[in-house]
C-alpha positions as CSV (number, residue, x, y, z in Angstrom):
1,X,-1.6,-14.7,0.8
2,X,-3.6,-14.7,-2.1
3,X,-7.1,-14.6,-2.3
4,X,-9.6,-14.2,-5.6
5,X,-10.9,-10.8,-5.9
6,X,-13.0,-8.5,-8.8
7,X,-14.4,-5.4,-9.1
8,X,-17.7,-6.0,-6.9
9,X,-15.2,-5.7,-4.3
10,X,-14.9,-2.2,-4.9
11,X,-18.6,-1.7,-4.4
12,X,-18.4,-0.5,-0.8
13,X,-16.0,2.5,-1.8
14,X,-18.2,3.7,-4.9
15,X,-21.5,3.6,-3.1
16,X,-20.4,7.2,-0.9
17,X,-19.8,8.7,-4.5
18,X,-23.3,8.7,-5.3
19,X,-24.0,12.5,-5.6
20,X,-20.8,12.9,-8.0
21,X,-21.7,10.0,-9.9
22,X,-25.4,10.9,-10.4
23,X,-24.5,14.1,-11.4
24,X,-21.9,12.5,-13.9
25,X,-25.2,10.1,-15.1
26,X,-26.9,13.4,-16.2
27,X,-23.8,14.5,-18.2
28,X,-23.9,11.1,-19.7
29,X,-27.2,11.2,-20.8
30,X,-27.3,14.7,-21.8
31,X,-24.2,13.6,-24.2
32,X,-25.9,10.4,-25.6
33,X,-28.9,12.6,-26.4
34,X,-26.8,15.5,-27.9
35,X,-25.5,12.4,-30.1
36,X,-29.0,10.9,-31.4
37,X,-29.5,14.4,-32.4
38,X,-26.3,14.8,-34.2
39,X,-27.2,11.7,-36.6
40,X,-30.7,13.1,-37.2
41,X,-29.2,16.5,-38.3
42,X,-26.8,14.6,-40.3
43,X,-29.6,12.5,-42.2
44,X,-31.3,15.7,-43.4
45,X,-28.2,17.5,-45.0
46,X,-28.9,15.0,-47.5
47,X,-31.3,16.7,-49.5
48,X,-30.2,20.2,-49.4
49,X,-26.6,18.7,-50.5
50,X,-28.2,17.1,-53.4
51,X,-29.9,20.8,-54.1
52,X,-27.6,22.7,-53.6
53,X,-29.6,24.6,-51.6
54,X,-26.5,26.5,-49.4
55,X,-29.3,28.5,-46.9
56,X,-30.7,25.2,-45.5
57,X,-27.1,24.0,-45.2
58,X,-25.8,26.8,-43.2
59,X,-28.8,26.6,-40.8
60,X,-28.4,22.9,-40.4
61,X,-24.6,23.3,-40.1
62,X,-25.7,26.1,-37.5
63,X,-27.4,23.7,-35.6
64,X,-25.1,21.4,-36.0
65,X,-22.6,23.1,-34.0
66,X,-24.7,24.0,-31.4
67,X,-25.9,20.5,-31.1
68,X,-22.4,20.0,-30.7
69,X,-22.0,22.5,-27.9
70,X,-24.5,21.3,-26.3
71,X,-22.6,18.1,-26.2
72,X,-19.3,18.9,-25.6
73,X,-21.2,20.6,-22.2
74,X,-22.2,17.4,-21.2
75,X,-19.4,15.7,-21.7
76,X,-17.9,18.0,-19.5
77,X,-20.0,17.7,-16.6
78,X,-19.8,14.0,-17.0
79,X,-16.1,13.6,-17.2
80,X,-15.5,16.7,-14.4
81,X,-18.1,14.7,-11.5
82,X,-17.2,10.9,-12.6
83,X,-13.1,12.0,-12.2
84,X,-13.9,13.0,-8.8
85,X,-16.0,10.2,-7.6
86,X,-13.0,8.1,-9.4
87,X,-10.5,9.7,-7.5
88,X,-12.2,9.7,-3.5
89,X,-12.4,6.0,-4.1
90,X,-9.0,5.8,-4.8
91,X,-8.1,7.6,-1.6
92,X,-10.5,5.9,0.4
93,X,-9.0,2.7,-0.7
94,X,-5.3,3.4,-0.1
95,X,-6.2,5.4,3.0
96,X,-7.8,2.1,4.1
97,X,-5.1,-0.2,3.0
98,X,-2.5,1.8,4.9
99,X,-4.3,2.0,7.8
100,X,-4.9,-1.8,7.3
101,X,-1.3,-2.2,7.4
102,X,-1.0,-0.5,10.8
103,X,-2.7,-3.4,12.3
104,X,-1.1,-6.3,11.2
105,X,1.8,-8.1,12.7
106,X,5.8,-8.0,13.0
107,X,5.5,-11.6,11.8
108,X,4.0,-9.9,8.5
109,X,6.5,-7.4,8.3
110,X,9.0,-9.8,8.5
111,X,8.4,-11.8,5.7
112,X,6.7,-8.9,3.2
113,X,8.7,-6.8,1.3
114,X,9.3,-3.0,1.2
115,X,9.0,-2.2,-2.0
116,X,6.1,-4.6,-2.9
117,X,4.0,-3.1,-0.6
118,X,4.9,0.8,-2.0
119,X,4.2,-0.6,-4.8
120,X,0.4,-1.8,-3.7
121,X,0.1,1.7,-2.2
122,X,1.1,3.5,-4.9
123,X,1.1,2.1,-8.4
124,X,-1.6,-0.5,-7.7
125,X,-3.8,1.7,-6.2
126,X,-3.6,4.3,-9.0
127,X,-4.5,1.9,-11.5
128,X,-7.5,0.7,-9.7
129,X,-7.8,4.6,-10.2
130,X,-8.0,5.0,-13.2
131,X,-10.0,2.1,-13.8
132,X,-12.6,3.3,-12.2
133,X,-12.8,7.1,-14.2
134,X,-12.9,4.8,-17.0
135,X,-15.2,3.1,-16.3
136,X,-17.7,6.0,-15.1
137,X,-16.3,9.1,-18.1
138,X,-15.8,6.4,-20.9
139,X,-17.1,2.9,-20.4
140,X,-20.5,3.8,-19.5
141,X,-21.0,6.4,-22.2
142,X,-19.8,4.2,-24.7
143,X,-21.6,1.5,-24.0
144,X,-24.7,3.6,-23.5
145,X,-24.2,4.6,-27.0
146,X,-23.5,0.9,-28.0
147,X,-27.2,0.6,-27.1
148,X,-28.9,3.8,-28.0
149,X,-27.5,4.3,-31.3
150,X,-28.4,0.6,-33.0
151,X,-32.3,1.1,-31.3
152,X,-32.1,4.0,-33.6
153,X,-30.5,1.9,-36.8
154,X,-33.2,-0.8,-36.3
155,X,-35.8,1.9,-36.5
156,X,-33.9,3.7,-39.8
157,X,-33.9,0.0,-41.5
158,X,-34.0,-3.3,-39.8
159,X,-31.6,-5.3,-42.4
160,X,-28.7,-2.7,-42.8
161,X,-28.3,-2.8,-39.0
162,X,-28.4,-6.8,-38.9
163,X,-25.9,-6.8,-41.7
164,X,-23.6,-4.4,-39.0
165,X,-23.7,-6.1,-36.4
166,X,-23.8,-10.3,-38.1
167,X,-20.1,-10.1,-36.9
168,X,-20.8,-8.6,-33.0
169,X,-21.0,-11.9,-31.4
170,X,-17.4,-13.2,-33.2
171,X,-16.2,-9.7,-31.6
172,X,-17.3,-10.1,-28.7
173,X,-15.9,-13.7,-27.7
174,X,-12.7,-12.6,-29.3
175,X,-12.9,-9.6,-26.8
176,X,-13.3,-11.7,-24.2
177,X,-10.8,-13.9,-24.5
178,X,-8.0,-11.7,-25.5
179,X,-9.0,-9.6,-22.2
180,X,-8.6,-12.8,-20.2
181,X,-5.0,-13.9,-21.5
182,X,-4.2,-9.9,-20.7
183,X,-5.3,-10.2,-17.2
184,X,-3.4,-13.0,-16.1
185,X,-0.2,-11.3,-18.2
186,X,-0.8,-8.3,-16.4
187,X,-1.0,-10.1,-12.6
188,X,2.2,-11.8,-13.4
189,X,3.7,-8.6,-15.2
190,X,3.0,-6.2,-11.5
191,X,4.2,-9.0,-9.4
192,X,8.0,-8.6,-11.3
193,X,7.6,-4.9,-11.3
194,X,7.0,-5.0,-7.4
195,X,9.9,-7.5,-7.3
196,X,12.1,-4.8,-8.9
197,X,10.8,-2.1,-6.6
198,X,11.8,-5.1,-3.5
199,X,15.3,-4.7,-4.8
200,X,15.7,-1.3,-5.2
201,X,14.6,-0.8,-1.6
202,X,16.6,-3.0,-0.2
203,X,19.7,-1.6,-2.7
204,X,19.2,2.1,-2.0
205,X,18.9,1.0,1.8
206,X,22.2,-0.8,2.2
207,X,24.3,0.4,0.0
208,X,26.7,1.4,2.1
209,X,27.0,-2.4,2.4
210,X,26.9,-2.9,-1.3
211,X,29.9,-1.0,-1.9
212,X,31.9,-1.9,0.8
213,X,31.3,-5.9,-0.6
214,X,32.4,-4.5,-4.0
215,X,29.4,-6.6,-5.1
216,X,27.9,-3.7,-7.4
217,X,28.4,-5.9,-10.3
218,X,26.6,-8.5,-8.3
219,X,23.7,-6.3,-7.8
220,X,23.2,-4.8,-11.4
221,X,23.2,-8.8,-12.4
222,X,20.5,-9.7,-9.9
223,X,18.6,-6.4,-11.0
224,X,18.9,-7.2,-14.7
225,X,17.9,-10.8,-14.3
226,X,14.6,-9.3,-12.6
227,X,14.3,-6.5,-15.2
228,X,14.7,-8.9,-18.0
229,X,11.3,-11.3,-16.4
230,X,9.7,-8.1,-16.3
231,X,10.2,-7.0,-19.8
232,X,9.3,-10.6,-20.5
233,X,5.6,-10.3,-19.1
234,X,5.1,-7.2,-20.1
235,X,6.2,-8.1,-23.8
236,X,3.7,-10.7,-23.7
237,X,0.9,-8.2,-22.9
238,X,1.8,-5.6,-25.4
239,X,2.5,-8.8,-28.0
240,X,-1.2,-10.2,-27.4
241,X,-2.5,-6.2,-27.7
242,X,-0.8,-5.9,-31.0
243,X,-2.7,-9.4,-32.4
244,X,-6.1,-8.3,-31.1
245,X,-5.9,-4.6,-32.6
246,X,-6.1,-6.0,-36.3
247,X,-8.0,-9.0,-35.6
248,X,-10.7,-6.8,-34.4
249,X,-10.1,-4.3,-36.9
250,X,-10.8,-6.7,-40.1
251,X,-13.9,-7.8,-38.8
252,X,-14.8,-3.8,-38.5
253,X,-13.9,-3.4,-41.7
254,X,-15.8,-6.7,-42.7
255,X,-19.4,-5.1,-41.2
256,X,-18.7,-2.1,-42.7
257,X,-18.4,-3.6,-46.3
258,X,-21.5,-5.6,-45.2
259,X,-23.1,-2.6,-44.7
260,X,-22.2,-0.3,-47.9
261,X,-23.1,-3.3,-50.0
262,X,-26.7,-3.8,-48.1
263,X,-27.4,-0.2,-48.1
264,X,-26.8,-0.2,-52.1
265,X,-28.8,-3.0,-52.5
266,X,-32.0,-1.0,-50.2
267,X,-31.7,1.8,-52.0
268,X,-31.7,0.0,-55.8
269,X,-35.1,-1.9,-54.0
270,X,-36.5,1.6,-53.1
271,X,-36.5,0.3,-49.1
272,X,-34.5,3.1,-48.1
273,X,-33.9,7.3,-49.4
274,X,-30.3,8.4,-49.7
275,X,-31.3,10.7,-46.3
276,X,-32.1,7.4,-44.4
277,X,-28.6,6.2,-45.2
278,X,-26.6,9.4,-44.8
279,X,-28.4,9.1,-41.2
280,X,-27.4,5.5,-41.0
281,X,-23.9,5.9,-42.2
282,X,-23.6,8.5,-39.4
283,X,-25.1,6.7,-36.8
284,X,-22.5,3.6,-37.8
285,X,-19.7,6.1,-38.0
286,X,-20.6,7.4,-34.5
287,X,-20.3,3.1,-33.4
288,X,-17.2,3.2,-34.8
289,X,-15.0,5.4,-31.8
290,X,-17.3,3.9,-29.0
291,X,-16.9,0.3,-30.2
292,X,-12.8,1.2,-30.4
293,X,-12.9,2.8,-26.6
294,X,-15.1,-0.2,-25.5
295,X,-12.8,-2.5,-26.6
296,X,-9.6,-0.8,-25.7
297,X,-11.5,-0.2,-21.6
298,X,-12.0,-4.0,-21.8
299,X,-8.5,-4.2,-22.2
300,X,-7.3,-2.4,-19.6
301,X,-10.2,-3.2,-17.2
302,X,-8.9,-7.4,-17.4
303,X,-5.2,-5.0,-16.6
304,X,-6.7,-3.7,-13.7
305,X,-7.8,-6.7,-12.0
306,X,-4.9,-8.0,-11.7
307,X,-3.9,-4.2,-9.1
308,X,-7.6,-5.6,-7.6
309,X,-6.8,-8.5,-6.6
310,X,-3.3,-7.6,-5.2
311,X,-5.2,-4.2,-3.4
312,X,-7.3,-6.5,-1.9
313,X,-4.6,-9.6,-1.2
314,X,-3.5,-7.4,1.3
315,X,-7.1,-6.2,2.8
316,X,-7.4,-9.6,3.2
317,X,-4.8,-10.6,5.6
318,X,-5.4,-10.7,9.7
319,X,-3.9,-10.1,12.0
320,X,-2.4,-12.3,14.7
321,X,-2.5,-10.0,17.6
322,X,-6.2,-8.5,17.7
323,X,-7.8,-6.3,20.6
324,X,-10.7,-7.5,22.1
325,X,-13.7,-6.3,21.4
326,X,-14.3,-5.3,25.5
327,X,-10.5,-4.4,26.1
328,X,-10.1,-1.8,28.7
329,X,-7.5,1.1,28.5
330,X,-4.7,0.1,30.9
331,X,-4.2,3.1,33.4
332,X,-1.3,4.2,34.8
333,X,1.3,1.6,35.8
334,X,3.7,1.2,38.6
335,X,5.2,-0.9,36.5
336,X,5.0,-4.2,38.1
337,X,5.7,-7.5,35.3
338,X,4.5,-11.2,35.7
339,X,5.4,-13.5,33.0
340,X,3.3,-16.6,34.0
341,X,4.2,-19.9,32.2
342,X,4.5,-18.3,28.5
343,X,5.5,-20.2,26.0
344,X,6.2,-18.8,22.1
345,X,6.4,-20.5,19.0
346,X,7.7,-19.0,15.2
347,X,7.2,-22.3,13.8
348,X,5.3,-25.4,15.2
349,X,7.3,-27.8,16.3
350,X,10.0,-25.0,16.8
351,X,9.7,-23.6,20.5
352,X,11.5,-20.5,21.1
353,X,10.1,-19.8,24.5
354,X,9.3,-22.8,27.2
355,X,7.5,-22.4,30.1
356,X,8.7,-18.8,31.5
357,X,7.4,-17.5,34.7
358,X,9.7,-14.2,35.9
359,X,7.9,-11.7,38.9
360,X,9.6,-8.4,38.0
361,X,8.4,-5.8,41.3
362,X,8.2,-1.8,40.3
363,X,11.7,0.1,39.5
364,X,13.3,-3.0,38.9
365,X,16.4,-3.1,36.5
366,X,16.1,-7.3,35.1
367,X,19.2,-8.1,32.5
368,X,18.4,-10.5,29.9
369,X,21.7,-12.3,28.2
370,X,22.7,-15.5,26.7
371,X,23.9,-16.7,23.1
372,X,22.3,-15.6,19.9
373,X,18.9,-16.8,19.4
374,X,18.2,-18.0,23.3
375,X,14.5,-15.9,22.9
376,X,16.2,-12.7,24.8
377,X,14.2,-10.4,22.2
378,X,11.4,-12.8,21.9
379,X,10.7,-12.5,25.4
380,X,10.7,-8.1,25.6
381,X,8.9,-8.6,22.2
382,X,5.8,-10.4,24.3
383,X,5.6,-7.6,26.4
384,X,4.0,-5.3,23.9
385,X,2.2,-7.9,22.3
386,X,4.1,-7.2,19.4
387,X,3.4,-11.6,19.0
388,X,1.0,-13.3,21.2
389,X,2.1,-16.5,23.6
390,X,1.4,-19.6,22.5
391,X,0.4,-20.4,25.9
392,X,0.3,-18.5,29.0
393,X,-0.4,-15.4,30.6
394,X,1.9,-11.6,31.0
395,X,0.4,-9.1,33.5
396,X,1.3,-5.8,34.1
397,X,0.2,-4.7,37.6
398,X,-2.1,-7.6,37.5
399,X,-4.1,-7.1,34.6
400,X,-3.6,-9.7,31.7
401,X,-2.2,-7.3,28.4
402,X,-4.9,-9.3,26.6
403,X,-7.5,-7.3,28.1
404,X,-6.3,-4.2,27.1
405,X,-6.5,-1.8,24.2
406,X,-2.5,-2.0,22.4
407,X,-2.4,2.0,22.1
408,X,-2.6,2.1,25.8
409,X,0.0,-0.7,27.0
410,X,2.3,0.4,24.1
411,X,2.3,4.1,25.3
412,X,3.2,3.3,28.9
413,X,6.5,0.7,27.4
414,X,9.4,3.0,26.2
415,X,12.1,1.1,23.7
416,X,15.3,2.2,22.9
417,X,16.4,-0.3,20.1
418,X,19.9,-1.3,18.9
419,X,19.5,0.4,15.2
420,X,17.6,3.6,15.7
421,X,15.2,4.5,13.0
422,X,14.6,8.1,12.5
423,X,11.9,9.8,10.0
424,X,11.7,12.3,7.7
425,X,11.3,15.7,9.2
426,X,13.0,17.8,11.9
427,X,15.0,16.4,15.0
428,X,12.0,18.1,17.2
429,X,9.7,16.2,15.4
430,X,11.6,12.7,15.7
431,X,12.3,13.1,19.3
432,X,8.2,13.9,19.3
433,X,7.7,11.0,17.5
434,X,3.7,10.1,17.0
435,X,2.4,13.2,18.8
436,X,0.7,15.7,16.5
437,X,0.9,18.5,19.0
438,X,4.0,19.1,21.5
439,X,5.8,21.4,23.1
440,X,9.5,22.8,22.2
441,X,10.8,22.8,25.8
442,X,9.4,19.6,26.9
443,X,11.4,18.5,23.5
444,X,14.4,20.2,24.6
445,X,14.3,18.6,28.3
446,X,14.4,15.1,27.1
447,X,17.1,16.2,24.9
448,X,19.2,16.9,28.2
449,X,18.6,13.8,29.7
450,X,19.4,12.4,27.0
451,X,22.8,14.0,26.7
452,X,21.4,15.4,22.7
453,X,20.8,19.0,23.6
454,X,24.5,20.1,23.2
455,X,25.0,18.7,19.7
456,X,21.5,19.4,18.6
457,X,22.1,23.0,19.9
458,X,25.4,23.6,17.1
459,X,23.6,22.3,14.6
460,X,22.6,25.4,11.9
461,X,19.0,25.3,12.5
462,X,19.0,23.2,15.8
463,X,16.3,21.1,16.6
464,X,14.4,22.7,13.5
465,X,17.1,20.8,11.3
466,X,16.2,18.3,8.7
467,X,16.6,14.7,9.1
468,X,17.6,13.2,5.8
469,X,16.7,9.7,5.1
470,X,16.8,7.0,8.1
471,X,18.5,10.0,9.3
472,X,22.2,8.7,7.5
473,X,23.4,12.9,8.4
474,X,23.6,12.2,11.8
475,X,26.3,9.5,14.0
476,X,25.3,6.5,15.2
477,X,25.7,7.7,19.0
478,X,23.5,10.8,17.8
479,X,20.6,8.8,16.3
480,X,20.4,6.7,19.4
481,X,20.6,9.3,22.0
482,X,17.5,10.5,20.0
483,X,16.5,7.7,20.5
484,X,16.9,7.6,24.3
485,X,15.1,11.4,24.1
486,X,12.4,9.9,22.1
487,X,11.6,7.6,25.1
488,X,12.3,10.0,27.6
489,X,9.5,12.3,25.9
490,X,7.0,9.4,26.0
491,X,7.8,8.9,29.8
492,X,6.9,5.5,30.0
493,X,6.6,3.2,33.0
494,X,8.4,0.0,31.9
495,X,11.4,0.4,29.1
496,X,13.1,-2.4,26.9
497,X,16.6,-1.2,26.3
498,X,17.5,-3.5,23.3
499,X,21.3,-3.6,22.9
500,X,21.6,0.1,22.8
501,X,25.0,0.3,23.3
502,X,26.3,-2.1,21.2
503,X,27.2,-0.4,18.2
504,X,28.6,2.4,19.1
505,X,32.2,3.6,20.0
506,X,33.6,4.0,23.3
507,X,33.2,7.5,23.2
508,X,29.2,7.6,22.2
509,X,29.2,4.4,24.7
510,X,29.7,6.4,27.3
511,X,27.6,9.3,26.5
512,X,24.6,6.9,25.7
513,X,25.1,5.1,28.8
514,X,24.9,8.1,30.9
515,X,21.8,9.0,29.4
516,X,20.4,5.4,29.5
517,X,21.4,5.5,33.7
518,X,19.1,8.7,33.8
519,X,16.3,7.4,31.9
520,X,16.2,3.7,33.8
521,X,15.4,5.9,37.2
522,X,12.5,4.8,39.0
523,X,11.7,2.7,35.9
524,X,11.2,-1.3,35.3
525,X,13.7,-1.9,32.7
526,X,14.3,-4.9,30.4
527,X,18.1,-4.7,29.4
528,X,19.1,-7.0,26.5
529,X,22.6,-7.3,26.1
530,X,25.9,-8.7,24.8
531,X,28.3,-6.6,26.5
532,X,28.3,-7.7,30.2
533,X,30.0,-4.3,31.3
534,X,26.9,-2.7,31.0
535,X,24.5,-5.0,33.1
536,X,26.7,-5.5,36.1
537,X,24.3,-2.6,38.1
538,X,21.3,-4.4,36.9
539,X,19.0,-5.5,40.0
540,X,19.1,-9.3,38.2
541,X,20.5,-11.3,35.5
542,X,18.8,-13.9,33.5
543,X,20.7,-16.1,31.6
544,X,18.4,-17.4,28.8
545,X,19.6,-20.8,27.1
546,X,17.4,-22.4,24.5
547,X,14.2,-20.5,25.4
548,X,14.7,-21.1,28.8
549,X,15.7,-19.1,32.3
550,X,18.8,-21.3,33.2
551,X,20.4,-18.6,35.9
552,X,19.0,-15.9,37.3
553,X,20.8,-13.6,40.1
554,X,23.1,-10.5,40.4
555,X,26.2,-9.9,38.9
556,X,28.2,-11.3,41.9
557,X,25.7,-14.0,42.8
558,X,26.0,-15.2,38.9
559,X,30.1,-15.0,38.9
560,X,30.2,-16.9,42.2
561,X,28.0,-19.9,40.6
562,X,31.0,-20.2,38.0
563,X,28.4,-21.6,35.1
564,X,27.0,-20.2,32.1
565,X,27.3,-16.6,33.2
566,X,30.5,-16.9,34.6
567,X,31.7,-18.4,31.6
568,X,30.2,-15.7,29.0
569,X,32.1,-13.1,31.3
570,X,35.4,-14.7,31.4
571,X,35.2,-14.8,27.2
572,X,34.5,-11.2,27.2
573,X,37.1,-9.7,30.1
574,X,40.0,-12.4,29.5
């Protein structure tokens, strides 16, 4: 997953900012000006200082403060514009990432973690953030400066400003290197923090699970061993930081004593007034904060590469499944399903489908069951071309579900999975789930059928109530008769019921089933299940063994072959 990235990358987000940032240029220039005039102000309070002459100093002092109005103006405009065009390119980006995201696989998903990826989305992102407004309020008007103001020290006196700036190159390859070692400290120093942020995910998620283990000691081990290699990395930065600070400050401090004893040395030769080097002495005070910022942005700009590159790791990534460029939008199905010699892979070498070929007709109920990890979800999974077949084709009414755009094959499949996940927000809205617009009694109809409506309805605030998190307020049988209204709502043509009973009590069981009868009506339905008592009315059975169709028949049919089926009833209903 990774892949070498910088800020030229970035490029394509900044260029729509060009108004804001033009308008931030002015400001900048506006303030390095404002600045050049400051230090020629400052070179004629000599003389009336040395008079005493307190009228000239109170106008110059007058002008000084405008001057620094003026200034202080332009700053503003330049920090006000350069925040903004900062800020939309940080949108931009995360919008873009997230909607990257969308795209890409379950095989992704599978593999990445939660709370690595909030972390991309949120802390990274920021970062690259506030990179950028550095970069356009500070970096650039610093460095601008950095080249403005020693023009104007080589025009006051050519030797005092080659005597400040003997020791620039020794600053700048130290610079350089220290901002290298902190880029590489920093990369490694997110990657632990979003390795924390995996674990507290996956924690908060199940800790239900946690508790009932009595493995909370176990847990606050694991977190501290990660905590302690994060403190490690970022110790390392902050250690390398502290050694650069007085490094960099000494040779400062060096060019500065270069400079005092030059300038003494001009002045004894009669090269240079005591004006000229209150003007200088500004001008190389003025070096002294921009030289500082420059340095510290170069710090944190080798910090931010590291959130580039991981920004971009994931921008990088393709997807497995990809729409053609020419897909059609699949109309209206009778639902009619033709799986013709498919074949599916995880691993090479590692077949998990071999060679299917099933004709399901319109309206048809088709029961998939066998032993755990047979390809029963693998094969529903095809369907919606949530994976791809290795080999092989799957038609829906004919047409190939290659051809097609995903939005409008996934719209006419309805799922009702084993774990229901809900969202935050109302029950209406979860039942509605994915439509931005819908109406309350086409909400409260699939609520019926799907036997909800009557404990929605004694809820406080009824289907206006608030679903907390993965919606752990509400029953299991609750959440997945949701469910069963969420799919209901959709109105789909073919449904995947994915051992939607399984988990629930006898009670729910039967409520859900009920429900689950009224929904399969006049609908081809793929029924994975473990408990046989609920595919007996099922129009056929397929026992899957090892990726392949080794029975296929109804209920009696299967029991009167006395094989695998037979034998997987008998366990259950001995």
């Amino acid at each position: 997953m990774k892949t070498r990235s910088n800020y030229w990358q970035l490029l394509p987000y900044i260029r729509p900012q060009w108004q804001n940032i033009t308008k931030g240029c002015v400001g900048i220039l506006g303030y390095v000006l404002a600045t050049l005039g400051l230090i020629n102000i400052a070179g004629k309070l000599a003389a009336p200082f040395g008079q005493g002459n307190v009228v000239a100093i109170a106008q110059l002092a007058a002008i000084l403060g405008l001057v620094f109005l003026v200034r202080g103006f332009f700053q503003s405009v330049q920090d006000i514009y350069m925040a903004k065009a900062a800020l939309r390119v940080a949108f931009t980006l995360r919008k873009q990432v997230y909607s990257h995201l969308q795209k890409l696989n379950l095989s992704f998903f599978e593999t990445a973690k939660a709370g690595d990826l909030s972390y991309r989305l949120t802390e990274d992102i920021d970062r690259v953030g506030e990179v950028i407004n550095k970069l356009f309020h500070d970096f650039i008007p610093c460095v601008l400066q950095l080249v403005a103001i020693p023009i104007y020290m080589i025009y006051l006196n050519w030797q005092l400003t080659l005597a400040t700036v003997i020791v620039a190159p020794l600053m700048g390859i130290l610079i350089g290197w220290f901002g290298e070692r902190l880029r590489k400290y920093s990369l490694k120093s997110q990657n632990r923090v979003s390795s924390l942020s995996a674990i507290l995910t996956e924690v908060f998620s199940g800790i239900r699970l946690v508790q009932a283990f009595a493995a909370e000691k176990y847990e606050v081990a694991r977190f501290s061993h990660e905590a302690e290699r994060s403190f490690q990395a970022k110790y390392l930065a902050e250690r390398l930081k502290a050694i650069q600070i007085p490094i960099i400050g000494f040779l400062e401090a060096l060019s500065a004593l270069s400079l005092l004893m030059v300038g003494a040395w001009q002045i004894s030769q009669r090269n240079l007034t005591v004006g000229e080097f209150f003007s200088y002495l500004a001008a190389a005070g003025l070096l002294i904060d921009p030289i500082g910022h420059t340095t510290n942005n170069y710090n944190e700009f080798k910090q931010g590469e590291a959130s580039v590159d991981r920004v971009f790791e994931l921008i990088a990534i393709q997807p497995t499944v990809i729409e053609k460029s020419k897909a059609i939008a699949l109309p209206p199905v009778n639902g009619k399903v033709e799986y013709h010699h498919v074949s599916f892979a995880y691993k090479p070498d590692e077949p998990v489908l071999k060679d299917i070929s099933l004709l399901v007709m319109p309206g048809e109920a088709i029961a998939l069951v066998g032993a755990s990890g047979a390809g029963k979800t693998t094969f529903v999974n095809l369907l919606p071309r949530f994976y791809d077949p290795l080999s092989g084709q799957i038609f829906i009414d004919g047409v190939d579900i290659q051809d097609v755009t995903l939005e409008s094959l996934r719209r006419q499949i309805g799922i009702v999975p084993q774990e229901t996940i809900m969202f935050s927000g109302t029950i209406a809205q979860n039942i509605a789930f994915g439509k931005d617009v819908f109406e309350m009694s086409a909400v409260a109809e699939a609520a019926k059928i799907a036997n909800a409506d009557q404990f929605i309805s004694q809820l406080p605030e009824g289907y206006h109530t608030w679903v907390g998190e993965r919606g752990v307020n509400l029953s299991g049988g609750q959440r997945q008769r949701i469910a069963i209204a969420r799919a209901v709502l959709l109105n789909p043509q073919i449904l995947i019921l994915d051992e939607a009973t399984s988990a629930l009590d006898s009670e729910s069981e039967a409520l859900v089933q009920e429900a689950l009868e009224r929904l399969m009506q006049n609908r081809t339905v793929f029924i994975i299940a473990h408990r046989l008592s609920t595919v007996r009315r099922c129009d056929r059975i397929l026992v899957l063994e090892q990726g392949q169709i080794v029975e296929s028949g109804t209920h009696e049919e299967l029991l009167a072959l006395e094989h695998r089926y037979a034998r997987f009833y008998a366990q259950q209903f001995s």
